[in-house]
BAKOLPA-562775 format. One record per atom (N, C-alpha, C): residue number from 1; atom name; z, x, y. Coordinates in steps of 0.2 Angstrom, whole numbers. Example, Ala and Ser with C-alpha at 12.3 -4.5 7.8 and 13.67 -1.06 7.14 Angstrom:
PT    n  atom      w      u      v
PT    1     N     39     66    -28
PT    1    CA     39     62    -22
PT    1     C     39     66    -16
PT    2     N     35     64    -11
PT    2    CA     36     68     -5
PT    2     C     39     64      0
This chain:
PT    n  atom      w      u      v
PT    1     N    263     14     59
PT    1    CA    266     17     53
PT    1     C    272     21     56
PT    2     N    276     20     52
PT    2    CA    283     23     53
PT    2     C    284     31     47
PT    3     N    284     35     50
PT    3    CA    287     41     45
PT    3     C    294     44     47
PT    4     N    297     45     42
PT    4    CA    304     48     44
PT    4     C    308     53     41
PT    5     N    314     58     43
PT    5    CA    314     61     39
PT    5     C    322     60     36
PT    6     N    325     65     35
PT    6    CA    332     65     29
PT    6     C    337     62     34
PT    7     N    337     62     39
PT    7    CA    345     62     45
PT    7     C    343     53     46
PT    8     N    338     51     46
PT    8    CA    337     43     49
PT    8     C    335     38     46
PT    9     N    337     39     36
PT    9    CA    334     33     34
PT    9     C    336     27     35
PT   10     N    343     24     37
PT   10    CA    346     19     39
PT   10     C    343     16     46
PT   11     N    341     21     52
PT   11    CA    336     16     57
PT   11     C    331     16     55
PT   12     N    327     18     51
PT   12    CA    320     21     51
PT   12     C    319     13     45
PT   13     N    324     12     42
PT   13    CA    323      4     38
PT   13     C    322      0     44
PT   14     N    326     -2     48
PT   14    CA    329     -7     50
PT   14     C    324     -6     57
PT   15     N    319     -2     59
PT   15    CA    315     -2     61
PT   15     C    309     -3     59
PT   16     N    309     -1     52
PT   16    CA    301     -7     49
PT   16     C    301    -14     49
PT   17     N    310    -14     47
PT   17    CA    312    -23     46
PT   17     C    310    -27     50
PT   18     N    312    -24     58
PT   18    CA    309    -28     63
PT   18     C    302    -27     66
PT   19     N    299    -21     66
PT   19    CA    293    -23     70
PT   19     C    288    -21     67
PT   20     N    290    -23     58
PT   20    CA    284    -25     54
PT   20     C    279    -20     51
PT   21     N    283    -15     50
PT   21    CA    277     -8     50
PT   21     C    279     -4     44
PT   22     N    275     -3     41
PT   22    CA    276      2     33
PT   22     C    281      9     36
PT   23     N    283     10     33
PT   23    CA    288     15     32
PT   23     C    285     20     25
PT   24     N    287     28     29
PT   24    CA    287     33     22
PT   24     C    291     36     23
PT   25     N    294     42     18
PT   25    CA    297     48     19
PT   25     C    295     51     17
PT   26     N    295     59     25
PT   26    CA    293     64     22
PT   26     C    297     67     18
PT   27     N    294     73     12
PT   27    CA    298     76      9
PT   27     C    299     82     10
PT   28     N    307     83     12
PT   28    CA    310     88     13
PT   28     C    311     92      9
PT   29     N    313     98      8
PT   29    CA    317    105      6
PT   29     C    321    108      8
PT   30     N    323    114      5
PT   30    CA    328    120      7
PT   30     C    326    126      3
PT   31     N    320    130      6
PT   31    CA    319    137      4
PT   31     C    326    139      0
PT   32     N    326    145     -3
PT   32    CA    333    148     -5
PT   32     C    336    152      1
PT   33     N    329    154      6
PT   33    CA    332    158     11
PT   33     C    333    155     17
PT   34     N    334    147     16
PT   34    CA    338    144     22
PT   34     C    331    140     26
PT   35     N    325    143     25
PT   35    CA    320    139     28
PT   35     C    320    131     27
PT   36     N    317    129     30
PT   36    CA    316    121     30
PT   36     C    309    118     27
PT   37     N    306    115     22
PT   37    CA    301    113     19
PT   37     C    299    107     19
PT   38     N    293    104     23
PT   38    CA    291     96     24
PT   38     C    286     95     21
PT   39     N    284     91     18
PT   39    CA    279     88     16
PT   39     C    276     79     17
PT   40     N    270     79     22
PT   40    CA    267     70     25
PT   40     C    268     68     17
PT   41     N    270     61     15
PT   41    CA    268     55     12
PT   41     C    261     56     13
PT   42     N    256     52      7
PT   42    CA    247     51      8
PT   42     C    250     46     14
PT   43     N    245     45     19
PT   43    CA    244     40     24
PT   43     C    237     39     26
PT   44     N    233     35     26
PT   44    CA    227     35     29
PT   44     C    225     29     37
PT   45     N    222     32     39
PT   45    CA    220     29     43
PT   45     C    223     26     49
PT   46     N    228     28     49
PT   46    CA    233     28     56
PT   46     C    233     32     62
PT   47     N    232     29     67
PT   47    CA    232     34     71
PT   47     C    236     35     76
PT   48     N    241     29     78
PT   48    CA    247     30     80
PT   48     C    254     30     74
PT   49     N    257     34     77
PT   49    CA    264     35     73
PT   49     C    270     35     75
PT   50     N    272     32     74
PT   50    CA    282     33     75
PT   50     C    285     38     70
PT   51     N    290     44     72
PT   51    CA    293     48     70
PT   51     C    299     47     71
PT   52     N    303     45     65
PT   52    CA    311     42     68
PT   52     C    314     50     63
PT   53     N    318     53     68
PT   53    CA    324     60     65
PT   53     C    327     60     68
PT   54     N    333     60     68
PT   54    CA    339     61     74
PT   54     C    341     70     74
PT   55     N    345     70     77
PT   55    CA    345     78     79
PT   55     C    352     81     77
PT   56     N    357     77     72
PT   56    CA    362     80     71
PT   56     C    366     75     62
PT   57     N    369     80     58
PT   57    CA    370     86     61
PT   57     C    365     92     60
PT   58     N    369     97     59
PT   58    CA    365    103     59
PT   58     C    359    102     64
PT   59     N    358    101     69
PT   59    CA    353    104     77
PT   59     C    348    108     74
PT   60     N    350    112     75
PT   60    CA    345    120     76
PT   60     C    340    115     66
PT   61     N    344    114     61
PT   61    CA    338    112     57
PT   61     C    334    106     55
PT   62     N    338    100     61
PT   62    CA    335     95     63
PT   62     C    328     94     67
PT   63     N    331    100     72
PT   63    CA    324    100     77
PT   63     C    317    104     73
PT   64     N    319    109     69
PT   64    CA    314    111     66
PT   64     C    310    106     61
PT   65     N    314    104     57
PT   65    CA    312     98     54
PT   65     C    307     95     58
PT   66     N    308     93     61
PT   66    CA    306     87     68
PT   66     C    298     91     70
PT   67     N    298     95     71
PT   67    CA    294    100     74
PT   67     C    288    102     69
PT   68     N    290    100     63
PT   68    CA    286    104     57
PT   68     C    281     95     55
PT   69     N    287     91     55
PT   69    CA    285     85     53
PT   69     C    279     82     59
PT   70     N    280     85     64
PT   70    CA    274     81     68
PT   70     C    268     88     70
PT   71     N    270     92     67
PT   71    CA    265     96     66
PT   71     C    259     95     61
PT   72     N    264     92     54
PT   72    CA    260     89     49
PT   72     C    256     82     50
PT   73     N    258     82     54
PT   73    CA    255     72     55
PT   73     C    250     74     59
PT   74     N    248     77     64
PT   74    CA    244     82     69
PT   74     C    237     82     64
PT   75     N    238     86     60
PT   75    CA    235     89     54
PT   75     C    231     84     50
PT   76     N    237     80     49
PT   76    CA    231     75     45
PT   76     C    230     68     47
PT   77     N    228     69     56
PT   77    CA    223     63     59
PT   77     C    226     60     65
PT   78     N    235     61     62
PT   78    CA    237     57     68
PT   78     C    235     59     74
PT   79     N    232     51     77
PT   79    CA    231     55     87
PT   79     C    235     53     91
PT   80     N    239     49     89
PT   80    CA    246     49     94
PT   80     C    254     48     90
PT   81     N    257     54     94
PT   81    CA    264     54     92
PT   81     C    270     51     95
PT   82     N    273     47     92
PT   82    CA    280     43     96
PT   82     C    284     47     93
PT   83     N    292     49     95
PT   83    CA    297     51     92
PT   83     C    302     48     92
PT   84     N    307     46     91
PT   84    CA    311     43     91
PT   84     C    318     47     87
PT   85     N    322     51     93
PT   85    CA    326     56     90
PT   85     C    332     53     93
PT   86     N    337     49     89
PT   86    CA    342     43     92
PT   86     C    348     48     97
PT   87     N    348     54     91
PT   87    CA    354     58     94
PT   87     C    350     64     96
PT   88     N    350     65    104
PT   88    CA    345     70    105
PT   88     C    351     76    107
PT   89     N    348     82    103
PT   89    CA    353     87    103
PT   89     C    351     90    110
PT   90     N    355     97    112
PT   90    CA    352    101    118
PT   90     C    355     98    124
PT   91     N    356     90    125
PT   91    CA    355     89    129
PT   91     C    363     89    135
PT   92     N    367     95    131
PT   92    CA    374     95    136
PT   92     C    372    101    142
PT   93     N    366    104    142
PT   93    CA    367    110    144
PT   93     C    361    109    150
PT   94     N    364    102    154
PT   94    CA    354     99    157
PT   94     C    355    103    164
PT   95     N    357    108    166
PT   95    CA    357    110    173
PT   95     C    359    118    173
PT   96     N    359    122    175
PT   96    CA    361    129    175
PT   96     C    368    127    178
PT   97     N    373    130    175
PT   97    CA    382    130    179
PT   97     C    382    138    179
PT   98     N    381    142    177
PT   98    CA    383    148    180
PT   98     C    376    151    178
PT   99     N    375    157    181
PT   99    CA    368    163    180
PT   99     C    367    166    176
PT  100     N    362    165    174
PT  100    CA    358    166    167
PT  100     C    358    163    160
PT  101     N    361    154    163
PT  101    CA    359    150    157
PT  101     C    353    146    157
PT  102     N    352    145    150
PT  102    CA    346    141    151
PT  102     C    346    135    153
PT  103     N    341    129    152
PT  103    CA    342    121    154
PT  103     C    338    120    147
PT  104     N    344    120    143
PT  104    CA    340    118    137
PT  104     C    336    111    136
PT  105     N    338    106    136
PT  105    CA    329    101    135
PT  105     C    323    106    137
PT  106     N    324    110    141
PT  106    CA    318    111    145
PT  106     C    314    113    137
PT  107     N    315    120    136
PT  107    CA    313    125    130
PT  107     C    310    117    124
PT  108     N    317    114    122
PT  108    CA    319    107    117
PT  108     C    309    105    118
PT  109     N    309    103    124
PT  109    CA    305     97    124
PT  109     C    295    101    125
PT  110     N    296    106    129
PT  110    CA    291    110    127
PT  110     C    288    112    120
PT  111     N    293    115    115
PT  111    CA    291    114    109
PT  111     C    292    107    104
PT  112     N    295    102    106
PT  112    CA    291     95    102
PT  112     C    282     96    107
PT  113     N    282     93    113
PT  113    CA    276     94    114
PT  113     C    270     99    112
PT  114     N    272    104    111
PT  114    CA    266    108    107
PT  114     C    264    107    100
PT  115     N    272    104     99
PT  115    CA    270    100     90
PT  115     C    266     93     91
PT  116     N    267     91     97
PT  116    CA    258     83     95
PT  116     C    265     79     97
PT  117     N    269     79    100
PT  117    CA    275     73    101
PT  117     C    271     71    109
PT  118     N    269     66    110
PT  118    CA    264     60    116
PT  118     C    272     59    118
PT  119     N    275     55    116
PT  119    CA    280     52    118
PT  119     C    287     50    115
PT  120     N    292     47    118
PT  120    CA    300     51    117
PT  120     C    303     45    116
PT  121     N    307     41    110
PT  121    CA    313     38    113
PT  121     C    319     40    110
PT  122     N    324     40    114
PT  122    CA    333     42    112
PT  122     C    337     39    115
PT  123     N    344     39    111
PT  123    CA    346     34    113
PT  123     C    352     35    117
PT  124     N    355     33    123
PT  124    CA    361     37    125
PT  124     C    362     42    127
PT  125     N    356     45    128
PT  125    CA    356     54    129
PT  125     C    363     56    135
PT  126     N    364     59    134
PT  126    CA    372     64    138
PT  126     C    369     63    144
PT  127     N    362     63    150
PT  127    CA    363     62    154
PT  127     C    355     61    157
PT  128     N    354     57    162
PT  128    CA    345     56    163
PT  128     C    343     63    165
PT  129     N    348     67    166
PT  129    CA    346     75    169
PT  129     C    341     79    165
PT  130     N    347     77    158
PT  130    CA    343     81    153
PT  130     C    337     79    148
PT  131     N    335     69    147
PT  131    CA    330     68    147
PT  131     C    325     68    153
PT  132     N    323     69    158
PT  132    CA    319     73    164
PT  132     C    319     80    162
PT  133     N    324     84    161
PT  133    CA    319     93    158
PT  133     C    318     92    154
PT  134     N    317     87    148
PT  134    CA    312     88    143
PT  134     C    305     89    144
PT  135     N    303     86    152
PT  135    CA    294     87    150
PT  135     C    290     83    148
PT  136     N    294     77    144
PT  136    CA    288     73    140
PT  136     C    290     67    143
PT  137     N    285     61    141
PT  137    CA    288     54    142
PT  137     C    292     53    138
PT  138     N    295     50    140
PT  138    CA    303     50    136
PT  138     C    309     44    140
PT  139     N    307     39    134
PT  139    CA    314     34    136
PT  139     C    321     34    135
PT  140     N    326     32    137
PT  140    CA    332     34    136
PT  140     C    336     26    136
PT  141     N    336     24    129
PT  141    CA    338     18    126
PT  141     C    346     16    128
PT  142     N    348     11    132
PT  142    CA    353      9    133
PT  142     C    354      4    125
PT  143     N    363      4    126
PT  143    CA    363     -1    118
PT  143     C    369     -5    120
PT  144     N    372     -6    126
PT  144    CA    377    -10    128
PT  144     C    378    -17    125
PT  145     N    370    -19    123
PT  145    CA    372    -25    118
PT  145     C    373    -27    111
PT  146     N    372    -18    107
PT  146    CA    373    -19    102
PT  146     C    380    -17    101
PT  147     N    383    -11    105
PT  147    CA    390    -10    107
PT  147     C    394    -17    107
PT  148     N    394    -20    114
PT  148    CA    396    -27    112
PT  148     C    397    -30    105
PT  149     N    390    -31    102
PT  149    CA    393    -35     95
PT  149     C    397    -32     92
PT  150     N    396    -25     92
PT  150    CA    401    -21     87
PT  150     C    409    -22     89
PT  151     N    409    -23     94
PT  151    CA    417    -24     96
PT  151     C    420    -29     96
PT  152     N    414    -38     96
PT  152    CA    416    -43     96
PT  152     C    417    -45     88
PT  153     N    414    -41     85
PT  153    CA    416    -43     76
PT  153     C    421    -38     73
PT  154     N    423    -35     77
PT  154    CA    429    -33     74
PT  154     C    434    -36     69
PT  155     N    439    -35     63
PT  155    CA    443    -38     62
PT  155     C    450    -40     64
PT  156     N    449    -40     70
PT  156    CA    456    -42     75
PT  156     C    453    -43     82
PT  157     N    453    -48     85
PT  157    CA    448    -51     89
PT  157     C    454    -46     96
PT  158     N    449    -41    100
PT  158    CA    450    -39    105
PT  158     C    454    -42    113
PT  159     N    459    -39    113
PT  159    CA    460    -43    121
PT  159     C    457    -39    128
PT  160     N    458    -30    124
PT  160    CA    457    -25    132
PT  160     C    451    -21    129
PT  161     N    447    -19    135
PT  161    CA    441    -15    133
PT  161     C    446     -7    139
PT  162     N    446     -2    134
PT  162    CA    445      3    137
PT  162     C    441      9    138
PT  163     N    440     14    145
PT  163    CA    438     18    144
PT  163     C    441     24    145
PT  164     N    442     28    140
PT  164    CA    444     36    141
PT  164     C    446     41    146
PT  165     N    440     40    150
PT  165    CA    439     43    158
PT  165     C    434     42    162
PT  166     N    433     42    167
PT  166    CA    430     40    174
PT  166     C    421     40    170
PT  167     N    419     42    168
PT  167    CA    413     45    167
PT  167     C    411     38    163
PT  168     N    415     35    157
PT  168    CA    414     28    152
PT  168     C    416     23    155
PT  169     N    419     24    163
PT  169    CA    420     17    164
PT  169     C    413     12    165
PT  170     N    409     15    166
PT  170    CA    403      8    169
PT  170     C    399      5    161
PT  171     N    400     10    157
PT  171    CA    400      7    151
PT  171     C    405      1    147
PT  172     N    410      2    148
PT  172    CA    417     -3    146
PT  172     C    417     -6    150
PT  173     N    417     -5    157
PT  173    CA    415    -12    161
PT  173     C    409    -16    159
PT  174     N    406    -16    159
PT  174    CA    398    -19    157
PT  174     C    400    -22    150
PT  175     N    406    -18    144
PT  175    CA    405    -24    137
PT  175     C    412    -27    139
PT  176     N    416    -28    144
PT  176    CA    421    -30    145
PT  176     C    419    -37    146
PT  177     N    416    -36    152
PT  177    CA    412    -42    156
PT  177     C    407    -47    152
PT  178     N    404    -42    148
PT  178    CA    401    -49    142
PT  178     C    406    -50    137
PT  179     N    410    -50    137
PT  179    CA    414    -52    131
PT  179     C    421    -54    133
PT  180     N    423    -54    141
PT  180    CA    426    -59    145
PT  180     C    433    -53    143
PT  181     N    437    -50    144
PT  181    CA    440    -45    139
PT  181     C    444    -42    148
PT  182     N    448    -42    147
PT  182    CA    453    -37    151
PT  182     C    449    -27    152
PT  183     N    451    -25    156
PT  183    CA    450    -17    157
PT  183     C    452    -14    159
PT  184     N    452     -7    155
PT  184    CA    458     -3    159
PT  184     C    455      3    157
PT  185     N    453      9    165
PT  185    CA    452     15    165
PT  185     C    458     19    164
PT  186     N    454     24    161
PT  186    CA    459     31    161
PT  186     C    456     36    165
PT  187     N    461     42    168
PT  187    CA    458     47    172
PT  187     C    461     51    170
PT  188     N    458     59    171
PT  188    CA    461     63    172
PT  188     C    461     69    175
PT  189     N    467     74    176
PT  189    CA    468     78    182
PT  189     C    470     84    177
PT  190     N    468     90    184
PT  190    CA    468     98    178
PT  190     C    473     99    185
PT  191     N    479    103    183
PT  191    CA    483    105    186
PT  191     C    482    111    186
PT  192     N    480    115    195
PT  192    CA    475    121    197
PT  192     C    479    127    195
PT  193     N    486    125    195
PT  193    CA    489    132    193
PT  193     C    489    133    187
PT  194     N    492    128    182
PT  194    CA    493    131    175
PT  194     C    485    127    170
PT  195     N    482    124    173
PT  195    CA    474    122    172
PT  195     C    478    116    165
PT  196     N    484    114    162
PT  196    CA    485    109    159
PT  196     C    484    103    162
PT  197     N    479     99    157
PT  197    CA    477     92    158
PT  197     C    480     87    156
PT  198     N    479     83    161
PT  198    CA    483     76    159
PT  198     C    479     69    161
PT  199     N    482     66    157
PT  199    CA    478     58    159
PT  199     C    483     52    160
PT  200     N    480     49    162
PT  200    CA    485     42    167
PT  200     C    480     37    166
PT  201     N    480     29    167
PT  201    CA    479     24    167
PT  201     C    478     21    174
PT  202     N    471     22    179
PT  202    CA    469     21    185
PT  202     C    470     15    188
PT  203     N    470     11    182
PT  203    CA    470      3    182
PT  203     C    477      2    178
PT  204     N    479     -5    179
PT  204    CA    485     -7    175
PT  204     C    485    -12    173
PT  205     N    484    -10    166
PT  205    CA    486    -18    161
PT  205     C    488    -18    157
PT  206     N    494    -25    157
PT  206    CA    498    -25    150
PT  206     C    495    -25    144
PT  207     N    497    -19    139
PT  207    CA    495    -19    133
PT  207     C    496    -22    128
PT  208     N    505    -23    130
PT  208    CA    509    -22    125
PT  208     C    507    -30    120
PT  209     N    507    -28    112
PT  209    CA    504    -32    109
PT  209     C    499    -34    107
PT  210     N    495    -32    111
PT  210    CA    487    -32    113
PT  210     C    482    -27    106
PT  211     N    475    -31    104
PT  211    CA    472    -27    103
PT  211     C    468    -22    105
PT  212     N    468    -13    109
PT  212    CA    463    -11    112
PT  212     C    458     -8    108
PT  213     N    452     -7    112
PT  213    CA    445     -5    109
PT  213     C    444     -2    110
PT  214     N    443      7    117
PT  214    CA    441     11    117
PT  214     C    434     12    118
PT  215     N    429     12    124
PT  215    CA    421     13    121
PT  215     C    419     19    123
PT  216     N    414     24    121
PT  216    CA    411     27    124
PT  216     C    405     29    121
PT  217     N    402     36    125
PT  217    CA    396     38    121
PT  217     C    396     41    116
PT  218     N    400     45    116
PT  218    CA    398     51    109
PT  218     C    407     54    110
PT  219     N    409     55    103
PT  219    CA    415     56    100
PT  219     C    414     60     97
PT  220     N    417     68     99
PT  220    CA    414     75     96
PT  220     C    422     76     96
PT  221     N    425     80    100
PT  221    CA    433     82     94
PT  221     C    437     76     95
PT  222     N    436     71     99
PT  222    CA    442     65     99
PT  222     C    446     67    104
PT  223     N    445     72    108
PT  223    CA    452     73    112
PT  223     C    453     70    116
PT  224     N    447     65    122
PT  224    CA    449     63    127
PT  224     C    450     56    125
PT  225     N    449     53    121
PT  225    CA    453     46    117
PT  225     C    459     46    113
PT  226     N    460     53    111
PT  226    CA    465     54    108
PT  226     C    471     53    113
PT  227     N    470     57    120
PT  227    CA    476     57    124
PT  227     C    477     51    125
PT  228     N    473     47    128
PT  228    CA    472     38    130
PT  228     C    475     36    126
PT  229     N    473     33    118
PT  229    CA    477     30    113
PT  229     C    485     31    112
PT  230     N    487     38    114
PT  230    CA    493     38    115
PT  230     C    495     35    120
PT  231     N    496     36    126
PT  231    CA    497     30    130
PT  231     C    497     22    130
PT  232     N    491     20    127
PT  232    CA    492     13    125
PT  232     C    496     12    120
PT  233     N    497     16    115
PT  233    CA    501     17    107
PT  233     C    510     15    111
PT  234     N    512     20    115
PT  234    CA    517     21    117
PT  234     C    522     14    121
PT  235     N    514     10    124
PT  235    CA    513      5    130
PT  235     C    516      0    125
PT  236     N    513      1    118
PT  236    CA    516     -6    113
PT  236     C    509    -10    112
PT  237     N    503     -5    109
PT  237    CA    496    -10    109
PT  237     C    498    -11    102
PT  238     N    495    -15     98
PT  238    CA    497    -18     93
PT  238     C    492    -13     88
PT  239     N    486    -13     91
PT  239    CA    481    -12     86
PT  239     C    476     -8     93
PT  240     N    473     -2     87
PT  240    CA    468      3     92
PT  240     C    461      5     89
PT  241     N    458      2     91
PT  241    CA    450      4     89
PT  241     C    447      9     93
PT  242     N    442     11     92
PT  242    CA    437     17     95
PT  242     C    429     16     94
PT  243     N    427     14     99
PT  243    CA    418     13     99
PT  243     C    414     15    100
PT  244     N    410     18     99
PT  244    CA    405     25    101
PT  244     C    397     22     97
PT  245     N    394     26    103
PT  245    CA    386     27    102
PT  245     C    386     32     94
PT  246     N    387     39     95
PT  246    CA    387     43     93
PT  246     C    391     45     89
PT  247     N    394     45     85
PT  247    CA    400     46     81
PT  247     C    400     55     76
PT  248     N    401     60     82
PT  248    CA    397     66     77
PT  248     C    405     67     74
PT  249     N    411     64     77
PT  249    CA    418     68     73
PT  249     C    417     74     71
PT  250     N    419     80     76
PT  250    CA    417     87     76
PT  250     C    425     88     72
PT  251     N    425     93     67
PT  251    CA    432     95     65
PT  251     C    437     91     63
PT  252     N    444     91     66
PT  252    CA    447     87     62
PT  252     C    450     79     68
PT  253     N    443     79     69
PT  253    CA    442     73     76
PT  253     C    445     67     73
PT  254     N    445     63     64
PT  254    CA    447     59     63
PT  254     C    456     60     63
PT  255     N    457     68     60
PT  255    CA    465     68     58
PT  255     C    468     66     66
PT  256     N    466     70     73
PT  256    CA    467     69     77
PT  256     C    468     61     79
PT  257     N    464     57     81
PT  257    CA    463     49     84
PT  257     C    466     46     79
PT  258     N    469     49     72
PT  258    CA    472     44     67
PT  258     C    481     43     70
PT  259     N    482     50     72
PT  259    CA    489     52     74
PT  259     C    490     51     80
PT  260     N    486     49     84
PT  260    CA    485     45     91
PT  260     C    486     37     90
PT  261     N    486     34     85
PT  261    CA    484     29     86
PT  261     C    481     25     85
PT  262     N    475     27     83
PT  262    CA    467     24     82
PT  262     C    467     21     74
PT  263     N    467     19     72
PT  263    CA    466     12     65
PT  263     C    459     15     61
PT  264     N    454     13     67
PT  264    CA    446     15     65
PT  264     C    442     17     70
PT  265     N    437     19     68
PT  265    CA    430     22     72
PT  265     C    426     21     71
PT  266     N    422     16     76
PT  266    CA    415     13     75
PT  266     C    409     17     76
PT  267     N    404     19     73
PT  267    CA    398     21     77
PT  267     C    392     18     75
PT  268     N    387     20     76
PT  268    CA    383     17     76
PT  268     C    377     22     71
PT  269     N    369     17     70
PT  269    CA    367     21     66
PT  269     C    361     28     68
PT  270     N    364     30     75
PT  270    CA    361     37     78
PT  270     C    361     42     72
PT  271     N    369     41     71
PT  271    CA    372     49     66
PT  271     C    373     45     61
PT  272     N    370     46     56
PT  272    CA    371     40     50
PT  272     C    378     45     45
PT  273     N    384     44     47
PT  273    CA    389     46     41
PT  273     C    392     37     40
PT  274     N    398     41     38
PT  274    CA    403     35     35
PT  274     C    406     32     42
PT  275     N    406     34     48
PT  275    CA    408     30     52
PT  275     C    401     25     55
PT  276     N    397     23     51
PT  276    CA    391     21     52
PT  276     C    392     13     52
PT  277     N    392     10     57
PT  277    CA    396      2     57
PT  277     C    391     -3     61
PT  278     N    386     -2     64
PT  278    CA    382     -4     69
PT  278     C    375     -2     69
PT  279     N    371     -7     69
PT  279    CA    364     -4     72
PT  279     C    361     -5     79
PT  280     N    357      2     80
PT  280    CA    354      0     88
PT  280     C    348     -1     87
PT  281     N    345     -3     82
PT  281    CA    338     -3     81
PT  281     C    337     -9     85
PT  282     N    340    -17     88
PT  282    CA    336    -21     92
PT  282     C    333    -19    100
PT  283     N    339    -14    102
PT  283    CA    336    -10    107
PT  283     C    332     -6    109
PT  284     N    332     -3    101
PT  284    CA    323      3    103
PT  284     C    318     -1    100
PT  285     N    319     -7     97
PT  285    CA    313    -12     95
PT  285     C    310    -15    102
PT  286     N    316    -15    106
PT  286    CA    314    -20    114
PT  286     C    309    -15    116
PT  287     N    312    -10    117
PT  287    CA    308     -3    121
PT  287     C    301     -1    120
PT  288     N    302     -2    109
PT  288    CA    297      3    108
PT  288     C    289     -5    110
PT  289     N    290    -10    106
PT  289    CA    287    -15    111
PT  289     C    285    -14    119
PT  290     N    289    -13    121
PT  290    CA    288    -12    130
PT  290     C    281     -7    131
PT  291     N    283     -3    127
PT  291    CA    277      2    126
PT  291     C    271      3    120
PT  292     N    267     -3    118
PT  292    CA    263     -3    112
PT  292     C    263     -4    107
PT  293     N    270     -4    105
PT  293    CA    272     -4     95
PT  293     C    272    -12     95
PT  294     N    270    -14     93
PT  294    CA    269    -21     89
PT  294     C    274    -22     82
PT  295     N    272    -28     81
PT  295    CA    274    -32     72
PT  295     C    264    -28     70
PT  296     N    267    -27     64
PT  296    CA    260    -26     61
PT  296     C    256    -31     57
């Protein structure tokens, strides 16, 4: 049985579609005093369950959500909880960098587990660091294949796959190489004394004319593909896409990547907005299979 809440009805379809399992929604609210209100769907007789909510936007009222919903399931029999939270919030802050921060998963994944969450999948997560302080089992879904089709169906067939900076290249290498495509890294460097950053093309390839694609994880203000796409814009690329797991576009992340050069922005169906182009549900259907979810 599939339950899901307000942030994931586009995977939480596309996930009954495929591994053949009823789908509900809970019903959600909004107290007038900003509380969050959940009510189970009748279900009977289930005892394992899939909870599909992703964790953005709004965080802090996704996760309560989330918290509440599998609290309620607890309650009325469920004996085992799966989660399935695509976009998992919390998870930039996996390590203490200065004295007296927390490691947020840690706290995150502590209270899913007290709410009855047995087990975890997400997709992408910012880093395996931060899936490990969560505490729970918990898979971290790669989607390199469904990325790939998103960029081979484009409406201008791709010549160059790039990446951003050093961090996306093993990603872009990986859909460069299935889809036979040219590539080219971006790096960059913070200059110690005036701390202004700049980026360069580590690799060299002619663009000019070319159309490039941009890939990465998660696209929050645009800024590190924004600097790139000028560069390739400047080089004479013809046409500039942008591929992302995550597509949260923080602020004025579109006006920015559109005046850079960027045409479109792909994402996927982690963060279900308008930049929602792809689904990753064949991925976590592999996974959730690997681990006991069947066709019903």
């Amino acid at each position: 049985m599939i339950v899901y809440g307000s942030s994931s009805t586009q995977l939480a379809a596309d996930l009954s579609r495929l591994l053949g399992a009823s789908a509900a929604r809970f019903e959600t609210k909004v107290f007038p005093d900003g509380e969050s209100y959940v009510r189970l769907p009748r279900i009977d007789g289930v005892e394992k369950t899939l909870v599909v909510n992703t964790m953005y936007p709004n965080q802090d009222k996704r996760l309560v959500e989330t918290l509440l919903m599998c609290d309620a399931l607890k309650r009325n029999g469920a004996k085992k909880i799966a989660l399935v939270a695509p976009y998992l919030a919390y998870a930039r802050q996996d390590k203490v960098f200065l004295q007296g921060e927390p490691v947020s998963p840690q706290p995150i994944g502590q209270a899913l587990k007290c709410s009855g969450v047995d087990e975890m999948f997400v997709v992408e997560a910012h880093s395996d660091e931060a899936v490990s302080a969560l505490g729970l089992k918990c898979w971290n879904v790669r989607v390199v294949d469904s990325m790939s089709r998103a960029v081979s169906s484009l409406n201008k067939t791709p010549q160059v796959v790039a990446a951003p900076d050093v961090k996306a290249s093993h990603r872009a290498k990986a859909i460069a190489d299935r889809l036979g495509l040219e590539l080219i890294v971006f790096s960059k460097q913070r200059d110690r004394l005036t701390g202004e950053v700049t980026t360069h093309p580590s690799t060299e390839v002619d663009v000019k004319g070319k159309t490039v694609v941009f890939v990465d994880d998660i696209i929050s203000t645009g800024g590190s593909i924004a600097s790139a796409a000028r560069i390739v814009k400047e080089a004479g690329a013809q046409t500039i896409f942008a591929v992302c797991v995550h597509a949260l576009m923080v602020g004025g992340a579109e006006e920015l990547l559109a005046s850079s050069g960027v045409c479109r922005v792909i994402g996927s169906n982690t963060v279900e907005n308008r930049f929602t182009s792809y689904s990753v549900a064949p991925e976590l259907v592999e996974e959730l299979r690997r681990h006991g979810f069947q066709e019903g």
